[in-house]
PyMOL CGO cylinders between C-alpha atoms (Angstrom):
from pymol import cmd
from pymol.cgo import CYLINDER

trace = [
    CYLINDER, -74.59, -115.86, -118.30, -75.99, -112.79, -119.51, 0.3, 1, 1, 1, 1, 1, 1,
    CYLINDER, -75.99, -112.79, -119.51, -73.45, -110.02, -120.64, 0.3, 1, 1, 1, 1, 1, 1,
    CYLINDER, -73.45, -110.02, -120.64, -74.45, -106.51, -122.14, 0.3, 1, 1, 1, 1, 1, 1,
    CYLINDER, -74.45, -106.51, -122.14, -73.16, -105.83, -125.67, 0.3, 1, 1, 1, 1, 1, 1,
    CYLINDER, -73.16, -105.83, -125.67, -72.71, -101.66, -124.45, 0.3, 1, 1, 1, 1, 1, 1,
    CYLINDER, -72.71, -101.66, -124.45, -69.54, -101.20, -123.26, 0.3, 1, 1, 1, 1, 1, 1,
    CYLINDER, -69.54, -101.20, -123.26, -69.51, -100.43, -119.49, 0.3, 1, 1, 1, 1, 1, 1,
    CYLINDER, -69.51, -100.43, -119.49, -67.79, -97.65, -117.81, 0.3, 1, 1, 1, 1, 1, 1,
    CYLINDER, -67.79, -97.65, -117.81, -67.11, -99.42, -114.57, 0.3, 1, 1, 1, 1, 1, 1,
    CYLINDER, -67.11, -99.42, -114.57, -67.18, -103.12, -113.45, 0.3, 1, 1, 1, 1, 1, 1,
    CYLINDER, -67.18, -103.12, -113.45, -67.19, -103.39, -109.70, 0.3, 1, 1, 1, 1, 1, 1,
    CYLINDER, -67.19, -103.39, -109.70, -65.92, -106.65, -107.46, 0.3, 1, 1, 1, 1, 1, 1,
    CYLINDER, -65.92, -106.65, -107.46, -69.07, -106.62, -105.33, 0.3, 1, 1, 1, 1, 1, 1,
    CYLINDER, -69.07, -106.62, -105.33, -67.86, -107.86, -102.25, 0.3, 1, 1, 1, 1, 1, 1,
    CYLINDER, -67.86, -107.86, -102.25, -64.26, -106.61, -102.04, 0.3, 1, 1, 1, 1, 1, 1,
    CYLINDER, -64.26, -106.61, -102.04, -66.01, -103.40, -102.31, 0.3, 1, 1, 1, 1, 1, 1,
    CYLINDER, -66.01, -103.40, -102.31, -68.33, -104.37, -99.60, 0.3, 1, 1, 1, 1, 1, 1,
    CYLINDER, -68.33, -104.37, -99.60, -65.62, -105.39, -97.57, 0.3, 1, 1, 1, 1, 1, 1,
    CYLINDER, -65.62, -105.39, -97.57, -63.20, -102.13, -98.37, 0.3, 1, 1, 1, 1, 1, 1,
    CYLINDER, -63.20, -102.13, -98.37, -66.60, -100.14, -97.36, 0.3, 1, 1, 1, 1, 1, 1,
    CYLINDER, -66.60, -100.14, -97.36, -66.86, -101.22, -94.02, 0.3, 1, 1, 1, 1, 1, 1,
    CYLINDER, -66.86, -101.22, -94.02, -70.70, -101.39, -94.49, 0.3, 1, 1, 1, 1, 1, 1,
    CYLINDER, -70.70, -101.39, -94.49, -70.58, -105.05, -93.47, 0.3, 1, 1, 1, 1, 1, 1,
    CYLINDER, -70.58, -105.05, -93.47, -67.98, -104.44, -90.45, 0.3, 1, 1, 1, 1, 1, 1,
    CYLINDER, -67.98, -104.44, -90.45, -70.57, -102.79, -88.45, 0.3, 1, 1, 1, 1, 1, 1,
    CYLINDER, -70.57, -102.79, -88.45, -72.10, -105.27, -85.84, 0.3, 1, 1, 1, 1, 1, 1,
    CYLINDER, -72.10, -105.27, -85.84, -75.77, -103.91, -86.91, 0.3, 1, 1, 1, 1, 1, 1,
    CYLINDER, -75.77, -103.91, -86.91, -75.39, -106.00, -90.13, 0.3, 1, 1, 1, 1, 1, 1,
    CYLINDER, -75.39, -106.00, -90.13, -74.52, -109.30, -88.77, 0.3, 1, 1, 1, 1, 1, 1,
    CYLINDER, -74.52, -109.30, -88.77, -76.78, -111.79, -87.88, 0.3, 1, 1, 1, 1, 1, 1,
    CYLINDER, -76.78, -111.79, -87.88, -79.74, -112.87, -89.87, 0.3, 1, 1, 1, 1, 1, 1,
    CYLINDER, -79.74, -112.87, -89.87, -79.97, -110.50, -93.18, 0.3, 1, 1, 1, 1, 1, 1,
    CYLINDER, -79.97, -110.50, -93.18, -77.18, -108.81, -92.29, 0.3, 1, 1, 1, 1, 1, 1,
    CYLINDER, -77.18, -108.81, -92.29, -75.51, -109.64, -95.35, 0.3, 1, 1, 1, 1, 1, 1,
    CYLINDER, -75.51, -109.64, -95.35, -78.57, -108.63, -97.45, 0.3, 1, 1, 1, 1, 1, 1,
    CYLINDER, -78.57, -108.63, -97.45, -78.96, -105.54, -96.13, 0.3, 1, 1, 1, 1, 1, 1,
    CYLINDER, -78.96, -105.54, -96.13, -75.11, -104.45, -96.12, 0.3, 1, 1, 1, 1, 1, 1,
    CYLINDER, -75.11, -104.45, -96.12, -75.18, -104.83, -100.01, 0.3, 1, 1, 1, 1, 1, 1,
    CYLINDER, -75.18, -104.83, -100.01, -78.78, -103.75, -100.21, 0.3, 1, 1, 1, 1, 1, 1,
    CYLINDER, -78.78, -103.75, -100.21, -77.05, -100.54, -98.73, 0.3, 1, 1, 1, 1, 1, 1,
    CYLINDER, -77.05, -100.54, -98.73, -74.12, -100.54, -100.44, 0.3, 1, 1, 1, 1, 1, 1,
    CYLINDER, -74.12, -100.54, -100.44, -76.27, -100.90, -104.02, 0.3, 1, 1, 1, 1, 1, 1,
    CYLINDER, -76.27, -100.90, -104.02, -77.97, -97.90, -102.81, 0.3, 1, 1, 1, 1, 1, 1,
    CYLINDER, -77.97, -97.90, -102.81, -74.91, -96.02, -101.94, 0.3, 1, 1, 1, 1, 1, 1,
    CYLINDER, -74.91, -96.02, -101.94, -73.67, -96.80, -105.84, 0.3, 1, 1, 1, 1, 1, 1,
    CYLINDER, -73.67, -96.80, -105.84, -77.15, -95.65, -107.37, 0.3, 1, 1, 1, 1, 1, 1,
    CYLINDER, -77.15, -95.65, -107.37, -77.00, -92.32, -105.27, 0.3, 1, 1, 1, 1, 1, 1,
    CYLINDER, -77.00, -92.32, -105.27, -73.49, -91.41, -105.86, 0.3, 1, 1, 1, 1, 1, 1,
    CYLINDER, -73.49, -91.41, -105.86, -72.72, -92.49, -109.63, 0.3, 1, 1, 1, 1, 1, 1,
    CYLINDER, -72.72, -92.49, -109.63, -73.35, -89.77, -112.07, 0.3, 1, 1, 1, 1, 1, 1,
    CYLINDER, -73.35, -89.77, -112.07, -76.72, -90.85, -114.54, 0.3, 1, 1, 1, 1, 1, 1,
    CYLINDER, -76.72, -90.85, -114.54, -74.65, -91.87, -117.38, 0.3, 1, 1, 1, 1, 1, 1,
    CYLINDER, -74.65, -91.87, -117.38, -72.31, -93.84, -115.82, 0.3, 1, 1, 1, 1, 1, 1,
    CYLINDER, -72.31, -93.84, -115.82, -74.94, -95.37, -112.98, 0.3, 1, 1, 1, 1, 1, 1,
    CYLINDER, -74.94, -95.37, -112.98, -76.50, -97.15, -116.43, 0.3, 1, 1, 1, 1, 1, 1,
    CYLINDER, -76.50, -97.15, -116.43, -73.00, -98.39, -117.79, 0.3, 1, 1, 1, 1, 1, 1,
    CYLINDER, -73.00, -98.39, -117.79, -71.93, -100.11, -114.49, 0.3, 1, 1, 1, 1, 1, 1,
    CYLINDER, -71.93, -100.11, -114.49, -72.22, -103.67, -113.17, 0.3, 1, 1, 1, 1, 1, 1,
    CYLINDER, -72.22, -103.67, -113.17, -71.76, -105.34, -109.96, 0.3, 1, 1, 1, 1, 1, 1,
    CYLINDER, -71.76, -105.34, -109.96, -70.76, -108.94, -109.49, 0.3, 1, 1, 1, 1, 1, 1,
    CYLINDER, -70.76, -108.94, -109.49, -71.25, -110.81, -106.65, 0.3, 1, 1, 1, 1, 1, 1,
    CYLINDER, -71.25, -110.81, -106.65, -70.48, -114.18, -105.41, 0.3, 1, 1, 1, 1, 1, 1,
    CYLINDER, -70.48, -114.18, -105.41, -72.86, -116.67, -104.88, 0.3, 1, 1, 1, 1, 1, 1,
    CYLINDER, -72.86, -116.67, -104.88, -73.62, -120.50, -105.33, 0.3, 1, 1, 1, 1, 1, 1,
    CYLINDER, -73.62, -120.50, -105.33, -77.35, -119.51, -106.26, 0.3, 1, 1, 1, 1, 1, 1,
    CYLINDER, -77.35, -119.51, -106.26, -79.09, -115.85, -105.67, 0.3, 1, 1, 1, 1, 1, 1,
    CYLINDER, -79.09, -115.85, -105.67, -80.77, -114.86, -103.01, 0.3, 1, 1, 1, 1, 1, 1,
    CYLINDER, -80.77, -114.86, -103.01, -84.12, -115.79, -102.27, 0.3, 1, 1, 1, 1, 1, 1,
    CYLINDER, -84.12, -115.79, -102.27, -86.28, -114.06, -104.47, 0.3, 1, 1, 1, 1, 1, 1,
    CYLINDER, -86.28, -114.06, -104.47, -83.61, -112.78, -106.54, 0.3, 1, 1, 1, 1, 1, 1,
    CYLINDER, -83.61, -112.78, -106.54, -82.73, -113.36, -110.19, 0.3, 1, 1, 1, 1, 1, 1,
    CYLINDER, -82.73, -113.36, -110.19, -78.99, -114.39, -111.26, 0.3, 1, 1, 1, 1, 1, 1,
    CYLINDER, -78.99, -114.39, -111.26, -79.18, -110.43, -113.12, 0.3, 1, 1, 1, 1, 1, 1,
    CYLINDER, -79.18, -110.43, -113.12, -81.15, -107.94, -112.64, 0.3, 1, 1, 1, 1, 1, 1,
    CYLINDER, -81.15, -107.94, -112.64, -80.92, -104.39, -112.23, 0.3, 1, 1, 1, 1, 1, 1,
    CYLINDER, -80.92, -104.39, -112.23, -80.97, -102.27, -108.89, 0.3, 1, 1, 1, 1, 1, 1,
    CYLINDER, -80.97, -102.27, -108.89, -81.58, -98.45, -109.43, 0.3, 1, 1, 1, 1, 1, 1,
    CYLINDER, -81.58, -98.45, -109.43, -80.03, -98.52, -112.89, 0.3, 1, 1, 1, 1, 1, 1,
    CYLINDER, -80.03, -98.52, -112.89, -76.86, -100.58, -111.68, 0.3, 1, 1, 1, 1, 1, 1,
    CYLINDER, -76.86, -100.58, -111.68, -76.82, -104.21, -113.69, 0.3, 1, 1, 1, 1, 1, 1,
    CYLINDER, -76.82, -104.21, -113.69, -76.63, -106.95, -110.78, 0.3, 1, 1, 1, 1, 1, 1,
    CYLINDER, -76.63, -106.95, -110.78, -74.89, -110.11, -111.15, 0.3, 1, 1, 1, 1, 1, 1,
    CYLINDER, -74.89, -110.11, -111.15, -74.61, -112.85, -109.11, 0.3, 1, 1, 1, 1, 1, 1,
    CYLINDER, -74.61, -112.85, -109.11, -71.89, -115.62, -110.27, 0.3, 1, 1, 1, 1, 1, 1,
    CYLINDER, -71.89, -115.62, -110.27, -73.09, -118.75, -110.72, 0.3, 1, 1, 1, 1, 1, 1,
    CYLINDER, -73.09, -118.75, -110.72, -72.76, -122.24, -109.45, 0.3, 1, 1, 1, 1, 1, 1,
    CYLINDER, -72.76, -122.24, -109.45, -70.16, -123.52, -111.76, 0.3, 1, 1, 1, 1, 1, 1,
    CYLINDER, -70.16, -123.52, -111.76, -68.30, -120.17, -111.82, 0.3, 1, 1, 1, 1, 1, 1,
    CYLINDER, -68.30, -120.17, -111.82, -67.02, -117.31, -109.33, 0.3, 1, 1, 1, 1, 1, 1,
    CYLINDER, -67.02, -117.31, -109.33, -67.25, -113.29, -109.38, 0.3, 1, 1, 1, 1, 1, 1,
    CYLINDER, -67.25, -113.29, -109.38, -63.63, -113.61, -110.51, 0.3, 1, 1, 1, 1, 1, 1,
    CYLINDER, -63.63, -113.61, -110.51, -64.33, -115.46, -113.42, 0.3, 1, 1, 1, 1, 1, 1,
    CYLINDER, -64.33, -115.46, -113.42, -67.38, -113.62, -114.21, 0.3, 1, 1, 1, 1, 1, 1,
    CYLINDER, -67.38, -113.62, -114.21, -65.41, -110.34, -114.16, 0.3, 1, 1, 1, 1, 1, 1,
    CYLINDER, -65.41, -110.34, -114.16, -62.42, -111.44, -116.22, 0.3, 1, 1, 1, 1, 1, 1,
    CYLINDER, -62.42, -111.44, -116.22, -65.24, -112.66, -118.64, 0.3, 1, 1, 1, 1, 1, 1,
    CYLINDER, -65.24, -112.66, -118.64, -66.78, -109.32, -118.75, 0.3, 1, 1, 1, 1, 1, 1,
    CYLINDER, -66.78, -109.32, -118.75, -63.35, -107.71, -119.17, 0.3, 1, 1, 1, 1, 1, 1,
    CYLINDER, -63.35, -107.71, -119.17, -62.87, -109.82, -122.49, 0.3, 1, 1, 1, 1, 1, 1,
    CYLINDER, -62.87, -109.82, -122.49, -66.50, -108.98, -123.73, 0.3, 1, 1, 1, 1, 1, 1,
    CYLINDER, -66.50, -108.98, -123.73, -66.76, -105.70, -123.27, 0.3, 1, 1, 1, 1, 1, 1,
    CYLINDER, -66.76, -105.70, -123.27, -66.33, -103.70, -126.76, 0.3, 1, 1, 1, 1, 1, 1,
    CYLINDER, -66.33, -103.70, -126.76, -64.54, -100.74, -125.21, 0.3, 1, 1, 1, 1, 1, 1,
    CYLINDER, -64.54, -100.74, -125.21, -62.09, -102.00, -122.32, 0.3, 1, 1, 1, 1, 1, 1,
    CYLINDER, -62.09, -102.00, -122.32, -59.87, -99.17, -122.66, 0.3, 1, 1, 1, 1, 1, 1,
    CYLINDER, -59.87, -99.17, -122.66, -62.75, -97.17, -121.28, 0.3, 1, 1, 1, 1, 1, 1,
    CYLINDER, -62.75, -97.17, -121.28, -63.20, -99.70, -118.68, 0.3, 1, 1, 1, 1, 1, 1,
    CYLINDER, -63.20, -99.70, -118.68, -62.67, -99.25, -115.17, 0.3, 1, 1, 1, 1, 1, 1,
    CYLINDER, -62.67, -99.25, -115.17, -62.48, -102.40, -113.07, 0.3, 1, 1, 1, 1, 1, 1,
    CYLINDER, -62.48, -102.40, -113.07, -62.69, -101.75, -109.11, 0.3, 1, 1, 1, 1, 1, 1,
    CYLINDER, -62.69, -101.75, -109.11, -61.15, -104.43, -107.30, 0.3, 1, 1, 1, 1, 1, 1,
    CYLINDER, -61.15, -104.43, -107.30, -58.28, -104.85, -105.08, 0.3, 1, 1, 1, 1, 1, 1,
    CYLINDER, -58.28, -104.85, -105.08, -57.59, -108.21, -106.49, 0.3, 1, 1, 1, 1, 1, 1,
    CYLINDER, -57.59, -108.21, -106.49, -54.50, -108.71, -108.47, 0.3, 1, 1, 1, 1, 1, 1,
    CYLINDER, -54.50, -108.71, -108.47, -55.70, -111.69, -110.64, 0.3, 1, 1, 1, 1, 1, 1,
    CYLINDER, -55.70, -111.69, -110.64, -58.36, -109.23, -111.93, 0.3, 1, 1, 1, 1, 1, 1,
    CYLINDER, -58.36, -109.23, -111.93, -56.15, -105.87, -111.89, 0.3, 1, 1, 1, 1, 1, 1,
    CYLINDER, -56.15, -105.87, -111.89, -53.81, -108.01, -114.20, 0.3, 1, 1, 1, 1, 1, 1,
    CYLINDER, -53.81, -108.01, -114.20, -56.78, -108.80, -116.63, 0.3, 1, 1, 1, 1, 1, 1,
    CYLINDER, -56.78, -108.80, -116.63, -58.32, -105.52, -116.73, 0.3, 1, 1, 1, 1, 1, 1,
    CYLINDER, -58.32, -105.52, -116.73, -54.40, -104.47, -117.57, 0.3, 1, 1, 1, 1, 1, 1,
    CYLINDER, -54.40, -104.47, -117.57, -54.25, -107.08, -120.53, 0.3, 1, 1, 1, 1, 1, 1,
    CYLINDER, -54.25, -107.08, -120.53, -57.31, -105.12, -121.88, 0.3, 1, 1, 1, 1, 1, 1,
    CYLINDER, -57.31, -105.12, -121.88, -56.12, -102.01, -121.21, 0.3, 1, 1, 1, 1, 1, 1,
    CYLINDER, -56.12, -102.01, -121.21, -58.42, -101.30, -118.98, 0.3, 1, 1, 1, 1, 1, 1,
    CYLINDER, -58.42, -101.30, -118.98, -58.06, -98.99, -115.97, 0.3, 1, 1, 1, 1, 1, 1,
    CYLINDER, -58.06, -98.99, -115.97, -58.30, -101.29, -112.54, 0.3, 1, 1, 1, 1, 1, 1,
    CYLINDER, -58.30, -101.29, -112.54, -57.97, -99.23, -109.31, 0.3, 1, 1, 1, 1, 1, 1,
    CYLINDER, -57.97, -99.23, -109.31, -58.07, -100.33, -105.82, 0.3, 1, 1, 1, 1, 1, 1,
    CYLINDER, -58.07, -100.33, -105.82, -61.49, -100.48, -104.17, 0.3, 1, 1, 1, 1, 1, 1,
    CYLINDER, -61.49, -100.48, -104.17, -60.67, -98.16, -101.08, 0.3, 1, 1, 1, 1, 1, 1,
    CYLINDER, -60.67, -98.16, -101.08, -59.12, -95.62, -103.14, 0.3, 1, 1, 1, 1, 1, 1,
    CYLINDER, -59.12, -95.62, -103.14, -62.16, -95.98, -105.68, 0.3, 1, 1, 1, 1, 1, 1,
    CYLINDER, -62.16, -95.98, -105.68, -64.59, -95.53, -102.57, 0.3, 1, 1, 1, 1, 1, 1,
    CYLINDER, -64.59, -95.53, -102.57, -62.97, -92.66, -101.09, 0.3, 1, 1, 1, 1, 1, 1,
    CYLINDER, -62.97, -92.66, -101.09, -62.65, -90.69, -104.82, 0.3, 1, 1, 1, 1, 1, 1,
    CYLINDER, -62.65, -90.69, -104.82, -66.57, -91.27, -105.61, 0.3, 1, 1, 1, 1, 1, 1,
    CYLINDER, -66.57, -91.27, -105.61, -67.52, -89.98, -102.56, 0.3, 1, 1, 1, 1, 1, 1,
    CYLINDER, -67.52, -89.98, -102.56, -65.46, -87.09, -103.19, 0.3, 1, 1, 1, 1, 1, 1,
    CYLINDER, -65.46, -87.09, -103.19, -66.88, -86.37, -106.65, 0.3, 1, 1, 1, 1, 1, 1,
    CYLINDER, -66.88, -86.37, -106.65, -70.15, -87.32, -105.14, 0.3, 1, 1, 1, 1, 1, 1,
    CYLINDER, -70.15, -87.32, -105.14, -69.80, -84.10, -101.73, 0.3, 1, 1, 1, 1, 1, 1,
    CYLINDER, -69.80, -84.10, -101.73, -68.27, -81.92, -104.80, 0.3, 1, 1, 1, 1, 1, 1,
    CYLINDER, -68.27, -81.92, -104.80, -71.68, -82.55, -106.81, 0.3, 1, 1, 1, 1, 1, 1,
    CYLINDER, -71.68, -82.55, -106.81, -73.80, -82.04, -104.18, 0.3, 1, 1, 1, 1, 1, 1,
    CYLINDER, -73.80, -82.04, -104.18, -72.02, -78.39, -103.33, 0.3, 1, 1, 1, 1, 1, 1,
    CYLINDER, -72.02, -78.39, -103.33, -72.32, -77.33, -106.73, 0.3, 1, 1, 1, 1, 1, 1,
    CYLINDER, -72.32, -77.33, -106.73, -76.03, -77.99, -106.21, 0.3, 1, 1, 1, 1, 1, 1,
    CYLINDER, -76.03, -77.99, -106.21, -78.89, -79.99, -106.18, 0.3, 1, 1, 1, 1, 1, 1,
    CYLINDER, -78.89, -79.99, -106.18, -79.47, -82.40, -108.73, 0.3, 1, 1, 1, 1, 1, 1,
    CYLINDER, -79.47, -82.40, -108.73, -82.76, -84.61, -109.50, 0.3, 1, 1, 1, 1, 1, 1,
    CYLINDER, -82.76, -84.61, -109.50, -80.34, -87.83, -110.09, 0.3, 1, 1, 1, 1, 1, 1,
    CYLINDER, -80.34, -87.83, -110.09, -78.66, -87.59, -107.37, 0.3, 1, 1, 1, 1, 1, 1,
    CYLINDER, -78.66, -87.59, -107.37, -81.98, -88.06, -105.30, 0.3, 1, 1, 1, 1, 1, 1,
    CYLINDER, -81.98, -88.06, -105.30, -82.82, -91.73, -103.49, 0.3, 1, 1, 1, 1, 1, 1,
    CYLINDER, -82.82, -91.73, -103.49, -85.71, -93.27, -105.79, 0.3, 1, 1, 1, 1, 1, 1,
    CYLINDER, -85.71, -93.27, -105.79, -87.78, -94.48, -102.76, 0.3, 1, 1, 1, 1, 1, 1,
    CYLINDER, -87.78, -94.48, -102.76, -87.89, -95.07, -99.29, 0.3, 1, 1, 1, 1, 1, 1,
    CYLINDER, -87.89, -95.07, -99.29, -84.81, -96.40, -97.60, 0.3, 1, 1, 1, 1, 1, 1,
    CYLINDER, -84.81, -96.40, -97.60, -84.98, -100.16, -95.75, 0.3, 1, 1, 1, 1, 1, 1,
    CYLINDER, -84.98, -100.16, -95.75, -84.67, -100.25, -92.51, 0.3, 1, 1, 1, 1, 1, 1,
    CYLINDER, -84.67, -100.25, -92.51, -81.54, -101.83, -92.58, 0.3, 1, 1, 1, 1, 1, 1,
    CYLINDER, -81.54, -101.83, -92.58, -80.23, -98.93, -94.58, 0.3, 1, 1, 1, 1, 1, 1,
    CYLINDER, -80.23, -98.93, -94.58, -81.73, -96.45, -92.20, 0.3, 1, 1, 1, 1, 1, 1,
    CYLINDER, -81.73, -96.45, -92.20, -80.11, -98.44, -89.14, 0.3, 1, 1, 1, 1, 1, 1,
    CYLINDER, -80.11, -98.44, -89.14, -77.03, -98.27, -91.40, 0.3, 1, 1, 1, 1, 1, 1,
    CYLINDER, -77.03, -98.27, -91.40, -76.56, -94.85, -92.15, 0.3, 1, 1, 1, 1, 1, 1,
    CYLINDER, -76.56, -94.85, -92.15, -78.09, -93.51, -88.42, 0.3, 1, 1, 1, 1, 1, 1,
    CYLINDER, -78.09, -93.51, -88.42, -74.66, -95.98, -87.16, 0.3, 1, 1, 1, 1, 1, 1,
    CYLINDER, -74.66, -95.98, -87.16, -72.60, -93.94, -89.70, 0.3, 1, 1, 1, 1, 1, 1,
    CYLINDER, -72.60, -93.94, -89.70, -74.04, -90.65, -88.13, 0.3, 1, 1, 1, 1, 1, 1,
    CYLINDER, -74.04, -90.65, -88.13, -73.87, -91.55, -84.87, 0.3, 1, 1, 1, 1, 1, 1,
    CYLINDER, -73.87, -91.55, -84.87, -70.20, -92.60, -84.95, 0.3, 1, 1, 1, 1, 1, 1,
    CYLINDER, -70.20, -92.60, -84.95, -71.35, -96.03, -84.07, 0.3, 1, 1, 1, 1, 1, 1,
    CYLINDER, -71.35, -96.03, -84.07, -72.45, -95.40, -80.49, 0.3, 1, 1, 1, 1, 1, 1,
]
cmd.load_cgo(trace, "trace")
């Protein structure tokens, strides 16, 4: 398992933040690749909405008997560090793992709504805070960036999917 020496600024429970999104509720992302494309979207929704400096100190960790097709076990999406746990392991145990190595848990903040790894990040003195109530504060700070005005970081690196376009036209359509 790879883990970065740096000391990360937020460690993320891929999908229970998925799942306290709502990207994956949407019947548009079931079916074939729906799953793909939910966290493809929800990977781009990070990168867009985490300030520079802390987009480069975060990592997401998914579950996953092996990666998906074409996919290493880490890599990095848009500046966010990707994992995906592996066979012998699960994202739980990859996070608390993370939580032990990092070299500044204090300044740690672990977004699950799991208890098993709110208690760990709380051993390390690490903050932990509910995904949902993550979610909704990032997109906060994220609007209260964007009024204060236009910012090159805060600007999609390439063309979106078309699972994240069918995504986000759901989101602005109110799902109809």
């Amino acid at each position: 398992m790879l883990v970065s020496e740096i000391a990360m600024a937020l460690l993320i429970d891929g999908y229970n933040l998925l799942h306290a999104s709502g990207i994956f509720g949407s019947s548009n992302q079931r079916g074939p690749g729906g799953l793909e494309r939910a966290r493809s979207a929800m990977l781009n929704l990070l990168a867009e909405s985490l300030p520079a400096d802390e987009l480069r100190r975060t990592a997401v960790v998914f579950d996953a008997s092996e990666a998906p097709y074409g996919l290493a076990r880490t890599f990095e999406h848009k500046g966010l560090t990707v994992h995906f746990a592996s066979r012998d392991s699960d994202a739980d145990s990859m996070i608390e793992e993370l939580i032990l190595r990092d070299s500044a848990p204090r300044r740690l903040t672990v977004v699950s709504s799991d208890h098993r790894l709110q208690k760990a990040a709380h051993r390390r003195k690490a903050t932990a805070i509910d995904s949902d109530r993550w979610l909704a504060q990032m997109l906060r700070d994220r609007q209260s960036r964007q009024q204060a005005g236009p910012s090159d970081s805060m600007k999609p690196e390439g063309p979106l999917s078309a699972g994240e376009v069918e995504f986000w036209l759901q989101q602005f359509d109110g799902g109809e």
